[in-house]
C-alpha positions in Angstrom: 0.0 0.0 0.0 1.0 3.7 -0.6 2.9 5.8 2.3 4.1 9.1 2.4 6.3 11.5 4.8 5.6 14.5 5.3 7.8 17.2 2.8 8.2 20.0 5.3 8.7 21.5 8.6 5.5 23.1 9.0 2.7 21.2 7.5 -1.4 21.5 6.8 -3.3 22.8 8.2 -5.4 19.2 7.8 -8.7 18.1 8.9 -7.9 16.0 11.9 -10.1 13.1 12.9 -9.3 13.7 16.2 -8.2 17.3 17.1 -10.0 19.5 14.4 -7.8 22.1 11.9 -4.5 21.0 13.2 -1.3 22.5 12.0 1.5 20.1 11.5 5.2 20.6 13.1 7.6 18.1 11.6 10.8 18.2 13.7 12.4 15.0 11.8 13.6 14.5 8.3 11.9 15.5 5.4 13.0 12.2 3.1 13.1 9.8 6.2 11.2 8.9 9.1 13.4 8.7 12.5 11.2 6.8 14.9 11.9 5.1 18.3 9.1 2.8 16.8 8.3 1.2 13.4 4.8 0.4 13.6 2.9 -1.8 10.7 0.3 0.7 10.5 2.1 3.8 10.3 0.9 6.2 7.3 4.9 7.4 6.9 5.8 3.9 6.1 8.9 1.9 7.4 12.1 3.8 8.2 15.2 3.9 5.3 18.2 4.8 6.8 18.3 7.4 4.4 21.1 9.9 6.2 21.4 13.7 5.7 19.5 16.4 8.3 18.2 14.4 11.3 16.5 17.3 13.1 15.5 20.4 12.2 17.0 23.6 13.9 15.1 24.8 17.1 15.4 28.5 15.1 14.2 27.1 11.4 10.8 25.5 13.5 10.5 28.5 15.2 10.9 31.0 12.3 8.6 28.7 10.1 6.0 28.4 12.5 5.7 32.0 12.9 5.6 33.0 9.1 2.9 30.4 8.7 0.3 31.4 11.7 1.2 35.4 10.5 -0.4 34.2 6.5 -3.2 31.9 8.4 -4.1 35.1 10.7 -4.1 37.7 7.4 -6.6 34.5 5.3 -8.9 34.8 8.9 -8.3 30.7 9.0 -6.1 29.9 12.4 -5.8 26.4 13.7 -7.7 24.5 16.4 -4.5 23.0 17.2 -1.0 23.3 16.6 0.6 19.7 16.5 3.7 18.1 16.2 3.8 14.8 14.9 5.2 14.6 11.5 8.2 11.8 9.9 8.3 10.2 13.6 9.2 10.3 17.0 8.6 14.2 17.5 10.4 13.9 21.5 13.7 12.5 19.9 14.6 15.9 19.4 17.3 17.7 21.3 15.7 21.0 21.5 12.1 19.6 22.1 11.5 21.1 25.4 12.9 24.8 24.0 11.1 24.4 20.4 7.8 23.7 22.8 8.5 27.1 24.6 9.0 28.4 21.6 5.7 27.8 20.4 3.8 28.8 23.2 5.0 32.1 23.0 4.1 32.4 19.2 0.4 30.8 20.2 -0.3 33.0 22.9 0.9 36.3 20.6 -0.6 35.0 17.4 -3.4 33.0 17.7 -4.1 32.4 22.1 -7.3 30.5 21.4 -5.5 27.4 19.6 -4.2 24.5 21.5 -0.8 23.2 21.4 -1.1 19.1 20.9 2.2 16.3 21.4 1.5 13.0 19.4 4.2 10.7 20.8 4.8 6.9 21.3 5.8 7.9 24.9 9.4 6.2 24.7 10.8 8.8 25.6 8.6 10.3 28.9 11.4 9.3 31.6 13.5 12.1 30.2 12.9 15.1 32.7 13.3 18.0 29.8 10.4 16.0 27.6 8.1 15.2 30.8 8.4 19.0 31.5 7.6 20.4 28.4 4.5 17.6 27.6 3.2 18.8 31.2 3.3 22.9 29.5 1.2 21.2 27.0 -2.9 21.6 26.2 -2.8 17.9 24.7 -0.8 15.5 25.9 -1.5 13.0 23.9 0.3 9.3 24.3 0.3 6.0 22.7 -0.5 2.5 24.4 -1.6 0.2 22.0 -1.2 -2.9 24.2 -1.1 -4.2 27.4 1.5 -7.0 26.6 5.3 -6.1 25.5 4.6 -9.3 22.4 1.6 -7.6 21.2 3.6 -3.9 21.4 6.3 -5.5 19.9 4.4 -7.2 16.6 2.5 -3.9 15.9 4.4 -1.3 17.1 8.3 -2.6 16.7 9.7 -0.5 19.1 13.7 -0.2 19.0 15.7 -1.3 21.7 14.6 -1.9 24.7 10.9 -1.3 25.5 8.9 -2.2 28.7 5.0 -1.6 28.6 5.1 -1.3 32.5 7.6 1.1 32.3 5.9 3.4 29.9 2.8 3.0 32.0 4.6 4.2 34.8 6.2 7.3 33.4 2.2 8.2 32.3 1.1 7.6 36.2 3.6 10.6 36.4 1.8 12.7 34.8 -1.5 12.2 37.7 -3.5 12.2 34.7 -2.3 15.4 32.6 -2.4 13.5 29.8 -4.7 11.1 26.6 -3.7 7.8 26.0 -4.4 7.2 22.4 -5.0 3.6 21.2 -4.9 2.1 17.7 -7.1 -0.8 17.5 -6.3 -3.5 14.0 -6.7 -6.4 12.5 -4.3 -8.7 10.3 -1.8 -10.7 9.3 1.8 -9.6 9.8 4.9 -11.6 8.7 2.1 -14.8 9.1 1.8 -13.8 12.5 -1.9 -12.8 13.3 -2.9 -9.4 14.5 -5.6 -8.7 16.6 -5.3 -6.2 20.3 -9.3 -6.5 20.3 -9.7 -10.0 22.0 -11.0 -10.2 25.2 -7.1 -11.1 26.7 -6.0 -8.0 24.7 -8.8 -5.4 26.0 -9.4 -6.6 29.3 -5.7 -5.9 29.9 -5.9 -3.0 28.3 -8.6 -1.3 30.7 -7.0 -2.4 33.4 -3.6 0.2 32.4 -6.0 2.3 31.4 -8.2 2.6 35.0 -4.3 2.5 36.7 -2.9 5.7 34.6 -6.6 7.3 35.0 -5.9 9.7 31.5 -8.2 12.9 31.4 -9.3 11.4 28.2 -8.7 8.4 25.9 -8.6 8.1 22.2 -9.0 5.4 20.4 -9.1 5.0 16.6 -8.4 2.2 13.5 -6.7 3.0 10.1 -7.7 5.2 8.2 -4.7 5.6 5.8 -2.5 3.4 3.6 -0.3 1.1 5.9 3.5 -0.3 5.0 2.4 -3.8 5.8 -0.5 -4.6 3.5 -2.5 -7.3 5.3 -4.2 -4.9 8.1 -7.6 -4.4 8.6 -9.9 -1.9 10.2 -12.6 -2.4 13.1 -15.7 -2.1 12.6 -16.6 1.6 14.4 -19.3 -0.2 16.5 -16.2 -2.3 18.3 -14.5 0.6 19.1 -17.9 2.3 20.9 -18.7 -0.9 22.8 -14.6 -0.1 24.1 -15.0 3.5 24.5 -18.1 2.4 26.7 -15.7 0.4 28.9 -13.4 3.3 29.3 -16.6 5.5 30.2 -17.7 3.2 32.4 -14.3 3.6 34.8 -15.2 7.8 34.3 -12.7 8.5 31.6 -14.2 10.3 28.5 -13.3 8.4 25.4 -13.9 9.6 21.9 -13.9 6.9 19.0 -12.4 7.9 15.2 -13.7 5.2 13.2 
């Protein structure tokens, strides 16, 4: 199936299923993806080891950010959201706690009603400089997509060490500034089966979820061309019977189908 990256710093502004207008920041490559994770069902597709520019300069972000709200503010269109996500891991950068400052101060000049959003795999949460700057954020949004380090591992890939315990207790950290988002699939990967909506998958699942206790929860299927091609979506009625098991501990959850 066809993948794309994203082809510059400052991106959209896109219809978001999730967040409304949303304004991309893309702090990682422009003809790579540089991820702490290689998921199956990531639109970007699978990372190249391309070389060449791995992050952007805090001052280029910054400086493209800023020309892009001024034109957005003169057409009378600004953003819902401003949102970094992009080719990647959007934490893995250096300067992610200063580029974060930066962009509040250009939100609350610019445009103070829009809402600064993180999308991030939460790898990298136990770093004190990222943990600070997701807590200055108005969406703090991070992924669990299982309960059980196999299941992470099949659909999400991670690199290096990765311990689903130990993500879940950097998110207890945040005493529930944050949203877990969740991708819920289907498949066949590498003839392994692929599934984190069984009963064993889910009931796990809400457990984490009832420990962390999120503000919110988000949970979503594919809805864009994956690298491995034998993925499937759920049904949107699955995911509302599951976002009625989240309500049902007193955690909103919306569903993007």
């Amino acid at each position: 199936m066809s993948t794309a990256l994203f082809d510059k710093v400052i991106f959209g502004p896109i219809r978001s299923r999730r967040l409304g207008l949303s304004l991309g920041v893309n702090l990682l490559p422009l003809n790579d993806k540089l991820c702490s994770f290689d998921c199956i069902y990531c639109e970007c597709g699978w990372a190249r080891k391309s070389g060449g520019l791995r992050f952007h300069p805090r001052e280029a972000v910054r400086d493209g950010l800023r020309r892009k709200l001024e034109e957005m503010a003169a057409e009378g269109t600004l953003p819902d959201v401003i949102t970094f996500a992009g080719n990647g891991e959007p934490t893995m950068h250096p300067d992610f706690g200063a580029i974060v400052d930066d962009t509040l101060v250009l939100r609350d000049e610019l445009c103070p009603d829009t809402k600064i959003s993180v999308l991030s795999n939460a790898t990298m949460i136990d770093r004190d400089e990222v943990f600070e700057a997701l807590l200055k954020v108005d969406n703090n949004i991070l992924k669990l997509d299982s309960a059980f380090d196999e299941t992470v591992r099949l659909i999400d890939r991670p690199k290096g060490g990765y311990s689903v315990q130990r993500v879940v207790e950097g998110m207890k950290r945040f005493e529930g500034r944050l949203i877990v988002q969740t991708m819920f699939l289907r498949g066949t990967f590498e003839g392994r089966m692929v599934d984190n909506t069984t009963p064993r998958e889910t009931e796990a699942w809400l457990r984490l979820i009832g420990e962390i206790a999120p503000r919110q929860v988000m949970i979503y299927t594919i809805d864009r061309d994956t690298p491995a091609p034998d993925l499937h979506k759920v049904p949107v009625e699955e995911l509302r019977t599951i976002a009625g098991r989240v309500e049902a501990l007193g955690i909103p959850c919306s569903v993007a189908g």
